[in-house]
BAFI-3210 file (N, C-alpha, C; in Angstrom, 3 decimals, decimal comma, padded with zeros to 6 digits):
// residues 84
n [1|2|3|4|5|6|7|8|9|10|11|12|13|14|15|16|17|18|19|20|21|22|23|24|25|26|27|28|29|30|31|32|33|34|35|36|37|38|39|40|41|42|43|44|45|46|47|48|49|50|51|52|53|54|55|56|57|58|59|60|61|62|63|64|65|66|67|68|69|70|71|72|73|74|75|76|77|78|79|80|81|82|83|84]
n.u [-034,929|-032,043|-030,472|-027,692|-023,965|-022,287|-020,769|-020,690|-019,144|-016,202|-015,674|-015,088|-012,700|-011,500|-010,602|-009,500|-007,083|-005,825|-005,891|-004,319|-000,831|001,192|003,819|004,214|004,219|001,911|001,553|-000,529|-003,737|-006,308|-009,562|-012,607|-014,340|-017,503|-019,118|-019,684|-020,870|-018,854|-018,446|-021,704|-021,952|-024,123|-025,437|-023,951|-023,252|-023,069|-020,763|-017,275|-014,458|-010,815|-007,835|-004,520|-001,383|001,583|004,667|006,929|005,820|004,553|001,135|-002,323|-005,585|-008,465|-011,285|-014,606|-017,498|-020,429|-021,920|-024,175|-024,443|-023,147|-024,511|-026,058|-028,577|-029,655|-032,198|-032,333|-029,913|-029,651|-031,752|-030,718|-028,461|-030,196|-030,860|-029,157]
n.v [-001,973|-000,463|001,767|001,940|003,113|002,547|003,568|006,024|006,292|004,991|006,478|008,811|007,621|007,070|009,784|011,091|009,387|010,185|012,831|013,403|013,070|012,854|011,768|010,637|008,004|006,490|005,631|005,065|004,987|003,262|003,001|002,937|-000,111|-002,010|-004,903|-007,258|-009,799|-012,324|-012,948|-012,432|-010,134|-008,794|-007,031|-007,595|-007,326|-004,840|-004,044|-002,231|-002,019|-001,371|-000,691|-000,214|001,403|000,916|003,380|001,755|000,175|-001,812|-004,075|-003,521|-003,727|-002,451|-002,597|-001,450|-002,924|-004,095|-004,152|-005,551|-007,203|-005,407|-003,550|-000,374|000,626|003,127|004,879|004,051|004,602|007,392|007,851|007,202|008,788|011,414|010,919|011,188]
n.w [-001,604|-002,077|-004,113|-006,467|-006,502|-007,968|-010,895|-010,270|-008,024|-009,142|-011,259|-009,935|-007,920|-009,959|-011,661|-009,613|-009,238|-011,479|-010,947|-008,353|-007,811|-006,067|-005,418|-007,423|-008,281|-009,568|-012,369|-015,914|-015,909|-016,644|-018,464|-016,710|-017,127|-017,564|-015,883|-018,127|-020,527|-021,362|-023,947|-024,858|-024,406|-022,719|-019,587|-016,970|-013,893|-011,241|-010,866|-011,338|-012,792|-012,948|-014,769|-013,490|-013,614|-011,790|-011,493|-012,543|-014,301|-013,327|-013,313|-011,885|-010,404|-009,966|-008,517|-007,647|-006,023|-005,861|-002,001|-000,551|002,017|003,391|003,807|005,429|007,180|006,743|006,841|009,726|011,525|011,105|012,460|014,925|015,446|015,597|017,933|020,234]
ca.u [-033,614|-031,175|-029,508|-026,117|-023,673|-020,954|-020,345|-020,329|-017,273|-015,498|-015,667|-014,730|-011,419|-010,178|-010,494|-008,855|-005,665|-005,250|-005,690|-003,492|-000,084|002,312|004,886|004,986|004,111|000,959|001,240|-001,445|-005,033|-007,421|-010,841|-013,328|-014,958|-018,434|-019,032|-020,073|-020,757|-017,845|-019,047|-023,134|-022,003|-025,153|-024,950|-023,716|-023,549|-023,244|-019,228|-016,519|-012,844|-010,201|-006,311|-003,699|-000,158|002,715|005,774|007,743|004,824|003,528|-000,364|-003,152|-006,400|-008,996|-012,570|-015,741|-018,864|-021,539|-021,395|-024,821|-024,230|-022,746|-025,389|-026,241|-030,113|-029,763|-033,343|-031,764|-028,565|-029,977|-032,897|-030,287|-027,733|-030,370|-032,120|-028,434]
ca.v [-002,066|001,038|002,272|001,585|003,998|001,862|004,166|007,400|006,177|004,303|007,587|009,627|007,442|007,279|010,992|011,293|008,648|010,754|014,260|014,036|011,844|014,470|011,763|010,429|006,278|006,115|006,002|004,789|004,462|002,792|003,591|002,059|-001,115|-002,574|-006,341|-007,734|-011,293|-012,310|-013,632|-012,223|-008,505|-008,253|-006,162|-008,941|-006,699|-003,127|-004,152|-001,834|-002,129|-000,094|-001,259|001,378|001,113|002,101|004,085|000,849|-000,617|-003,075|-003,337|-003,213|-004,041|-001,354|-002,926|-000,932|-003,863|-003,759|-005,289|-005,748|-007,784|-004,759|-002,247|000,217|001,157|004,621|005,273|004,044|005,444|008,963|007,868|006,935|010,136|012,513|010,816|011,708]
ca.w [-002,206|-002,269|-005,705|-006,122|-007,213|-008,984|-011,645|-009,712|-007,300|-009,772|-011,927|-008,771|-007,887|-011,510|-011,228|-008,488|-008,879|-012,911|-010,799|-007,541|-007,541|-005,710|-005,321|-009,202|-008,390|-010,444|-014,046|-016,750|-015,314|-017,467|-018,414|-016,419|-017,607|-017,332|-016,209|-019,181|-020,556|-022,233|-025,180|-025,195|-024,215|-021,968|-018,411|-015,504|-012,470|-011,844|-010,779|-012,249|-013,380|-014,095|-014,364|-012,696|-013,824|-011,145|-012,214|-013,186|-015,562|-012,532|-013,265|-010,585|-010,749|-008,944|-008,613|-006,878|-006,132|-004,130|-001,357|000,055|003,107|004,803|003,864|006,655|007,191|006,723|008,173|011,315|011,245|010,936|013,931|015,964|015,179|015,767|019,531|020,608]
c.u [-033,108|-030,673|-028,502|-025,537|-022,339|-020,241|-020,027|-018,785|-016,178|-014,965|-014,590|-012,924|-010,459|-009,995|-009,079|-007,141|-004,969|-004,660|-004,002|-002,910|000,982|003,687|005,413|004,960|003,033|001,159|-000,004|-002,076|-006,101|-008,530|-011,637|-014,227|-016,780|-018,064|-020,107|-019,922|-020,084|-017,652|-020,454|-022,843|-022,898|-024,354|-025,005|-024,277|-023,231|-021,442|-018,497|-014,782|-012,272|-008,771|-005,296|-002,500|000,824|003,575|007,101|007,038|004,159|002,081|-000,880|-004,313|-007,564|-010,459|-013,644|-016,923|-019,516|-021,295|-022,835|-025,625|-024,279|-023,291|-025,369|-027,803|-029,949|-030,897|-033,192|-031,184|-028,795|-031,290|-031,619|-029,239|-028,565|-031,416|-030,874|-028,578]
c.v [-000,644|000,607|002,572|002,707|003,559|002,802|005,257|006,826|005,279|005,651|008,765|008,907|007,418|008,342|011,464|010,284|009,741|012,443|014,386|012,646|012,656|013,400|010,829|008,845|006,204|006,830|006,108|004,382|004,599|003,158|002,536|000,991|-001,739|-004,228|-006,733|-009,080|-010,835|-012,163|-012,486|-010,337|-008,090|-008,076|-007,382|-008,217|-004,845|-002,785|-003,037|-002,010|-001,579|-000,595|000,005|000,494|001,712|002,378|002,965|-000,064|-001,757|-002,663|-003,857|-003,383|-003,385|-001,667|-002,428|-002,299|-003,413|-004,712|-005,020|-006,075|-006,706|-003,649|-001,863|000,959|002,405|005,869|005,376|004,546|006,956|008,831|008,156|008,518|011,267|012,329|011,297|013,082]
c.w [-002,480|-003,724|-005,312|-006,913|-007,835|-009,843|-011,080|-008,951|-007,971|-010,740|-010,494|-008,535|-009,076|-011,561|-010,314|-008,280|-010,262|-011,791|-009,607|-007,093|-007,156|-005,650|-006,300|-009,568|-009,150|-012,035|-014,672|-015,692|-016,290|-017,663|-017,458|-017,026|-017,088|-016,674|-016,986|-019,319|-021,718|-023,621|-026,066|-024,908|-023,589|-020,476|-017,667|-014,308|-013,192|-011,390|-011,816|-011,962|-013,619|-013,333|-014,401|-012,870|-012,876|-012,427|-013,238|-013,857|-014,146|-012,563|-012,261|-011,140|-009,946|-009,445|-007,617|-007,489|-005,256|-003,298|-000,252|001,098|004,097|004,627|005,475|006,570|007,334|007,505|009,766|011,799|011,383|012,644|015,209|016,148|015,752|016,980|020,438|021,003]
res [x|x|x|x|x|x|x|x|x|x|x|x|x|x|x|x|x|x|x|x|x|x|x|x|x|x|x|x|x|x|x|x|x|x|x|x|x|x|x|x|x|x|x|x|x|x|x|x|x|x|x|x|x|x|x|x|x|x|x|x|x|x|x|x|x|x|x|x|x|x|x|x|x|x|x|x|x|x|x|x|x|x|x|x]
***
């Protein structure tokens, strides 16, 4: 099983929508959120959240998951890259 990096690129695009908006459509961008049980407050997944406001208040909803299915064997991926 690979380690996921949920928090790092969820951290990285909120970054990145606050730092560079050259043509002024993104407003308010939220903190990122955990998934949490609603109720019990214990860790669900390693899913994150974060709601992005355009320039005329419409909100958005900007979710990084894993998505496991479409892993890529990396071992391989690098075999095969470097028999080229």
């Amino acid at each position: 099983m690979n380690l996921a990096y949920c928090d790092r690129i969820a951290d990285a695009i909120r970054k990145a929508l606050i730092k560079s908006d050259p043509t002024g459509i993104i407003g308010p961008v939220g903190a990122v959120q955990m998934d949490l049980h609603p109720t019990e407050g214990w860790f669900q997944s390693t899913k994150k959240t974060m709601i992005v406001h355009d320039m005329n208040g419409k909100a958005y909803s900007v979710t990084v998951e894993e998505q496991p299915v479409l892993d890529i064997d990396v071992d391989q991926k690098f075999f095969e890259e470097t028999a080229k």
